[in-house]
C-alpha positions in Angstrom: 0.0 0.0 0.0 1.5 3.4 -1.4 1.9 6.2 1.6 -0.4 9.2 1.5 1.3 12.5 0.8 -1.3 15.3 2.5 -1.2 17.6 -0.3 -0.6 21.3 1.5 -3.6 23.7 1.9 -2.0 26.5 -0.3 1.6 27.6 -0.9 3.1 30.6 0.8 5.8 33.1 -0.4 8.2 35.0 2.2 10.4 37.8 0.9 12.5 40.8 2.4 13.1 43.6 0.6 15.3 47.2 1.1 17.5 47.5 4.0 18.6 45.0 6.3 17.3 45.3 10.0 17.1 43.3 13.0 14.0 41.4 13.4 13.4 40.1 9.3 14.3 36.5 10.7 12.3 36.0 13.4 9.3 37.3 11.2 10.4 34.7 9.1 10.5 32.1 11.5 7.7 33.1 12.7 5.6 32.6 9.7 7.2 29.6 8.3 6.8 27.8 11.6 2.7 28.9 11.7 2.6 28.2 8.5 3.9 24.4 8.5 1.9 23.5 11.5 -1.2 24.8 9.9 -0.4 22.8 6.6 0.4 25.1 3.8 4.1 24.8 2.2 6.3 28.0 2.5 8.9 29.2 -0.4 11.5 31.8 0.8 12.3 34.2 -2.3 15.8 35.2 -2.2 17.2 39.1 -2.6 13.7 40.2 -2.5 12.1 41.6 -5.6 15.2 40.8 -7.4 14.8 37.3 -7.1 10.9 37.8 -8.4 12.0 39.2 -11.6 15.0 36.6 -11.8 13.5 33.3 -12.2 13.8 30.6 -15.1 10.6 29.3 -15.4 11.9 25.6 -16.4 11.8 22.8 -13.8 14.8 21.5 -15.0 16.2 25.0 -14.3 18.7 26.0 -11.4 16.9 29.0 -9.3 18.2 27.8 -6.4 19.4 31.6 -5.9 16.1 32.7 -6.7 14.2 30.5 -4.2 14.2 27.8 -1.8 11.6 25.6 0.2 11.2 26.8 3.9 11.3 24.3 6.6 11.4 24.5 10.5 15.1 23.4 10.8 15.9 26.4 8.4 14.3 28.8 10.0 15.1 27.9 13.7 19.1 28.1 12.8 18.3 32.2 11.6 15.5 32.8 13.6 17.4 34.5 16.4 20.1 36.6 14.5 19.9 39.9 12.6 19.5 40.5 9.1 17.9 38.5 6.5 18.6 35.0 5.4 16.4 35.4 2.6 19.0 38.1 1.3 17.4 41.5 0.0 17.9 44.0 -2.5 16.8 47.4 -3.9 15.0 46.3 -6.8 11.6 47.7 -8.5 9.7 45.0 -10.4 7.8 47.7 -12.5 11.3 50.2 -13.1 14.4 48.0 -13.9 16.5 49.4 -16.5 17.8 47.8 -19.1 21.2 46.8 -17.5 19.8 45.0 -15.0 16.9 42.8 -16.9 17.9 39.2 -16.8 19.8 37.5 -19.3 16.7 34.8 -20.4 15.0 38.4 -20.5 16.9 40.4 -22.5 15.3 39.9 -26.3 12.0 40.7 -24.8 12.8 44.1 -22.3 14.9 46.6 -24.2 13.9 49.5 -23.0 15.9 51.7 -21.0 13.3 50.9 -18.0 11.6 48.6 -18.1 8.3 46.8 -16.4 8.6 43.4 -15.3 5.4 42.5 -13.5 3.9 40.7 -16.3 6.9 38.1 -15.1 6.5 38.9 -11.7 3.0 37.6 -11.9 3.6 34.7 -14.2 6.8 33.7 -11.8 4.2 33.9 -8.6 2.1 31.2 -11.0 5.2 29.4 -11.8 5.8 28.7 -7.6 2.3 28.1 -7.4 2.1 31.0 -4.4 -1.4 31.4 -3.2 -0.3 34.1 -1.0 2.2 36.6 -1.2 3.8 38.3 2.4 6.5 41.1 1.5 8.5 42.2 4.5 9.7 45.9 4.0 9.2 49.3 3.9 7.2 51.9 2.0 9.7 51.5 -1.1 9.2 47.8 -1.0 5.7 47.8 0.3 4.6 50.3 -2.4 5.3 47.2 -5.3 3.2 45.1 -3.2 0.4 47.4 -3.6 1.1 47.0 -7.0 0.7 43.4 -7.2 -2.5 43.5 -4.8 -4.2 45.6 -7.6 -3.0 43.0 -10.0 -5.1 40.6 -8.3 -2.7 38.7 -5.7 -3.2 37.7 -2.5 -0.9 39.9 -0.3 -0.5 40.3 3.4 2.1 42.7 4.0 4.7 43.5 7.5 6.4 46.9 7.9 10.0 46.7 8.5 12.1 49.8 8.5 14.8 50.9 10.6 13.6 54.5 9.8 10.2 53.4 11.4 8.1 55.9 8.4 5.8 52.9 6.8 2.4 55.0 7.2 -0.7 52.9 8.7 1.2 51.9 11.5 3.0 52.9 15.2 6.2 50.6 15.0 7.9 49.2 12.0 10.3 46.1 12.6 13.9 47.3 13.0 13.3 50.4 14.8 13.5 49.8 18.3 17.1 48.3 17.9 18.1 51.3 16.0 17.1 53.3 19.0 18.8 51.3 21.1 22.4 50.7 19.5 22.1 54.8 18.9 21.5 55.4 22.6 23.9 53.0 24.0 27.0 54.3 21.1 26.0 58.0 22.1 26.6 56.9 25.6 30.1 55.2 24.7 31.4 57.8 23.1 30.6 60.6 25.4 33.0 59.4 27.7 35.4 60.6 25.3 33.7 63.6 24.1 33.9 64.3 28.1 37.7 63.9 28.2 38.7 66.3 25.1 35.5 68.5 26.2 35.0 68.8 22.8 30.9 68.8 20.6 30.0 65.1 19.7 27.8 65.4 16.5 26.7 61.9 15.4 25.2 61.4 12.0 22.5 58.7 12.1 19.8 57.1 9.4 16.9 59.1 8.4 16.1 60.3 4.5 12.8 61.7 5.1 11.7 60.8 9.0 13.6 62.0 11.7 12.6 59.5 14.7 15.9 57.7 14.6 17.4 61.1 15.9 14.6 62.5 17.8 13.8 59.5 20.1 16.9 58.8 21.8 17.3 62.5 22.6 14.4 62.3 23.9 15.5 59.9 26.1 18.7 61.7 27.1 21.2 60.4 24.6 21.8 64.0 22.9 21.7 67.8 23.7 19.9 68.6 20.6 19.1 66.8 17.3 18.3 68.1 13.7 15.6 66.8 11.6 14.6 66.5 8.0 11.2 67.5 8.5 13.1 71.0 9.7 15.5 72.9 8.0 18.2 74.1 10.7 19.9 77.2 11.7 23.7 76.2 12.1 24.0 79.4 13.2 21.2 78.5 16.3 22.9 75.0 17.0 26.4 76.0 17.6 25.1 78.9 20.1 23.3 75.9 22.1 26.0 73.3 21.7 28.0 76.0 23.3 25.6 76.7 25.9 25.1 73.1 27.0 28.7 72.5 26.7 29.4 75.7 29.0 26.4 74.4 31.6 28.1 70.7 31.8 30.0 69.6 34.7 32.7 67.7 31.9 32.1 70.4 29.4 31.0 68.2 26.2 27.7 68.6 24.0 26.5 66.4 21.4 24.0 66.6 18.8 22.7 63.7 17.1 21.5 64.5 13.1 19.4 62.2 10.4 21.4 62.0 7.5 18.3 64.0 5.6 18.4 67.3 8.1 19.2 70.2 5.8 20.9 73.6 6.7 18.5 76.9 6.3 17.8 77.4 2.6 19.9 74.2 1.6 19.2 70.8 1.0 19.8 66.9 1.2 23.4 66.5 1.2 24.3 63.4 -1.1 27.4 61.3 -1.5 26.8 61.2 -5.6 24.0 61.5 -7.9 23.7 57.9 -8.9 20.4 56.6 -7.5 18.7 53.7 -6.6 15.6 51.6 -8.5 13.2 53.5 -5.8 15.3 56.9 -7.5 16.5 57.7 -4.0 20.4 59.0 -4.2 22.8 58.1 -1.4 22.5 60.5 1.5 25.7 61.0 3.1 28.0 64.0 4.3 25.6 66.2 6.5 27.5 65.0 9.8 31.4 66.0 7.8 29.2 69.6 7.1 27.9 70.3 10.7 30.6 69.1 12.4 33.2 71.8 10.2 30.8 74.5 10.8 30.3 74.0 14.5 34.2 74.4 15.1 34.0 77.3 12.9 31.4 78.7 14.6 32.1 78.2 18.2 34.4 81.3 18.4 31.6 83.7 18.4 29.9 82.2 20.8 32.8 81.3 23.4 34.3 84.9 23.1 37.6 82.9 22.2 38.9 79.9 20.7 37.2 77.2 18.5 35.9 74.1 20.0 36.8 70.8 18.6 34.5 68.3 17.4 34.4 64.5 17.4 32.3 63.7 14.3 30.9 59.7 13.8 28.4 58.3 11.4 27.0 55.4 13.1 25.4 53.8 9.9 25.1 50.3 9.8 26.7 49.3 13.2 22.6 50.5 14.3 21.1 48.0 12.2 23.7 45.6 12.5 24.2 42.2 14.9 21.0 40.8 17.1 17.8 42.1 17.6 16.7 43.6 20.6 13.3 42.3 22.8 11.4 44.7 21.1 12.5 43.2 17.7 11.9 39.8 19.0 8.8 40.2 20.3 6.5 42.4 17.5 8.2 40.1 14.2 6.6 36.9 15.8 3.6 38.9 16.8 3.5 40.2 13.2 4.5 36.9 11.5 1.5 34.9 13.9 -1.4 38.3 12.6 -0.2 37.4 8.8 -1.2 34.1 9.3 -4.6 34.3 11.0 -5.6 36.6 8.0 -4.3 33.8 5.6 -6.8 30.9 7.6 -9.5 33.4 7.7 -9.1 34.0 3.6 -8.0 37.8 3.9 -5.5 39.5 2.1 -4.9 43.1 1.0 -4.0 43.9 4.4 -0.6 45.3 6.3 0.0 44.2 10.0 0.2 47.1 12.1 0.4 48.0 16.0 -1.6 51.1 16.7 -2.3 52.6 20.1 -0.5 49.9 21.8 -2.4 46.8 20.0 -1.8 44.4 17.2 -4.0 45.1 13.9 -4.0 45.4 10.6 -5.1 48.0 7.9 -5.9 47.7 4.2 -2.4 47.7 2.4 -2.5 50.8 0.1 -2.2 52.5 3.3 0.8 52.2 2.7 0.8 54.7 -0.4 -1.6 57.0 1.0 0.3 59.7 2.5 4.6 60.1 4.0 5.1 59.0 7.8 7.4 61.9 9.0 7.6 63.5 12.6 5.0 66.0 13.2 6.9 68.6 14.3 4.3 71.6 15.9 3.6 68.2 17.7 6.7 66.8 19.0 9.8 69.3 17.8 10.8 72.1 19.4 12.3 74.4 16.4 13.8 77.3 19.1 15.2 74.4 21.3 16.4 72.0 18.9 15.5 69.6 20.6 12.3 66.9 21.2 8.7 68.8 22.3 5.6 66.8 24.4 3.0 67.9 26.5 1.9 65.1 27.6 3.3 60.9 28.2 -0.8 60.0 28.1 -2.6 58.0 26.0 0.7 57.9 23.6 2.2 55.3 21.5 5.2 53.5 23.0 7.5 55.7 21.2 5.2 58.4 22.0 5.5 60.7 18.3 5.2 57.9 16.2 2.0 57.5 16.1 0.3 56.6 12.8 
């Protein structure tokens, strides 16, 4: 008598897309684990959208950097470490120029941008995905919305370290962020302290500036510029000099997103080559401040220049382990995914609003920008983090959906 094989409920597909954070394998896990208790059969696509647009629809093909079949002993072995397994990338299904089509592809898109969905969507058929969860943020996200008008099945999760996917409170990635930022603030004020010098630290933040505001608001920094607010230098270096002059160990720091823009300037970039999202690499704002302060700080001590230790954190924030936080809310998230999957749902992003898991219909995500508000929560005389009131408020208080 032949064995049985229990033929899964439905098939589905896992990707990570954008920048790596802590947290995207324990969403993973998470899901894949659910998943294969409930009965359905998981596929992990590899390198995010890229992968998508990538495979060789031939079963005798080797995609095997495209995809790969999920299982519980997989997952468990990445489940607690940071990063993605699953690999990601910057890619735009519906905007990939002609350099970067795939070989197999290359007769058919010739264009100097093209549109892949139409193999996106025949790829999805190819696996046999019934449903479709994307982990990332609004760039990522904002395909997904794509495919959902297309006609599939997608339950989407927020990940970004910058913590800006509309719709929703927290984004996976973002409370580690805070964290590493607060505890390299705190490391390297001890030597700020000894050369009683400013601290300026550049951190992450193109268009949101919670990664900067938060952990001043928890005592990390002096002040902190934003890119929802264009500074006076001018204003900073005469309260740099002020906090410095008030401090027992006579040191200031200010921490500032890599988006903050001087009075009547703006973004500061590292070159103009940009990415499939056309987003240019930010970079250089912390080198800027940091020359200006010491130039500045003359006229405001009555004497000599101050000196400045200047340090972009950049990826040690997003690197290594997750923290509880980012532990906690990608199994949470994963677990809300699947529930909507057994009830038949789809066209929804997981969220946690007002201190409870939720979700929201997915072209939230394109509906509007997350950014601080800042008559709300920035003080633009001070510098420096504004509230009236803990009450009521999120966990990270201004970001609030």
């Amino acid at each position: 008598m032949t064995a049985k094989i229990k033929k899964p409920k439905a098939t589905i597909g896992i990707l990570t897309g954008g920048g790596d954070v802590p947290g995207l394998n324990p969403a993973i896990r998470a899901i894949t684990i659910r998943a294969l208790r409930e009965g359905f059969k998981v596929i992990g696509i590899r390198r995010g959208w890229a992968g998508m647009i990538d495979i060789i629809r031939d079963e005798k093909a080797d995609n095997s950097k495209n995809f790969i079949e999920l299982s519980e002993g997989i997952v468990n072995k990445a489940g607690r470490t940071g990063g993605t397994f699953l690999h990601t990338s910057r890619t735009r299904p519906s905007h990939v120029a002609k350099v970067n089509v795939p070989v197999h592809l290359s007769e058919e898109y010739k264009k100097d941008i093209n549109d892949l969905t139409p193999e996106v969507l025949k790829n999805i058929g190819f696996l046999g995905i019934d449903y479709l969860i994307p982990i990332g943020g609004d760039d990522t996200l904002s395909y997904a919305v794509r495919l959902y008008k297309e006609g599939i099945k997608v339950i989407a999760i927020p990940k970004t370290m910058d913590n800006d996917v509309p719709g929703t409170d927290y984004c996976i990635g973002f409370s580690t962020c805070v964290t590493r930022t607060i505890m390299m603030t705190n490391s390297l004020r001890t030597s700020a302290g000894s050369h009683e010098r400013f601290l300026v630290l550049e951190v992450f933040g193109r268009y949101a500036g919670f990664t900067a505001l938060l952990p001043t608001m928890a005592g990390a920094a002096n002040r902190c510029v934003i890119p929802e607010y264009k500074f006076d230098v001018e204003r900073l270096a005469q309260l740099l000099v002020e906090d410095r002059y008030s401090n027992p160990s006579k040191y200031s720091i200010v921490l500032i997103s890599e988006g903050a823009m001087f009075k009547g300037g703006e973004m500061i970039y590292k070159d103009s080559e940009k990415d499939a999202y056309g987003h240019s690499k930010l970079g250089g704002i912390g080198d800027l401040v940091s020359a200006k302060l010491k130039e500045l700080s003359p006229k405001y001590t009555g004497h000599k220049a101050i000196n400045v230790i200047n340090q972009k954190l950049g990826y040690f924030v997003r690197g290594g382990d997750p923290d509880a936080i980012d532990s906690i809310v990608p199994m949470a998230y994963g677990n809300l995914a699947l529930d909507l999957i057994l009830k038949g749902i789809h066209g929804r992003l997981v969220i946690l609003r007002n201190g409870r898991y939720d979700d929201a219909p997915i072209d939230v995500v394109t509906s509007e920008k997350k950014i601080v508000n800042v008559s709300k929560y920035y003080n633009t005389e001070r510098l420096r983090p504004f509230f009236h009131s803990f009450e009521m408020k999120p966990l990270f208080i201004m970001t609030g959906s």
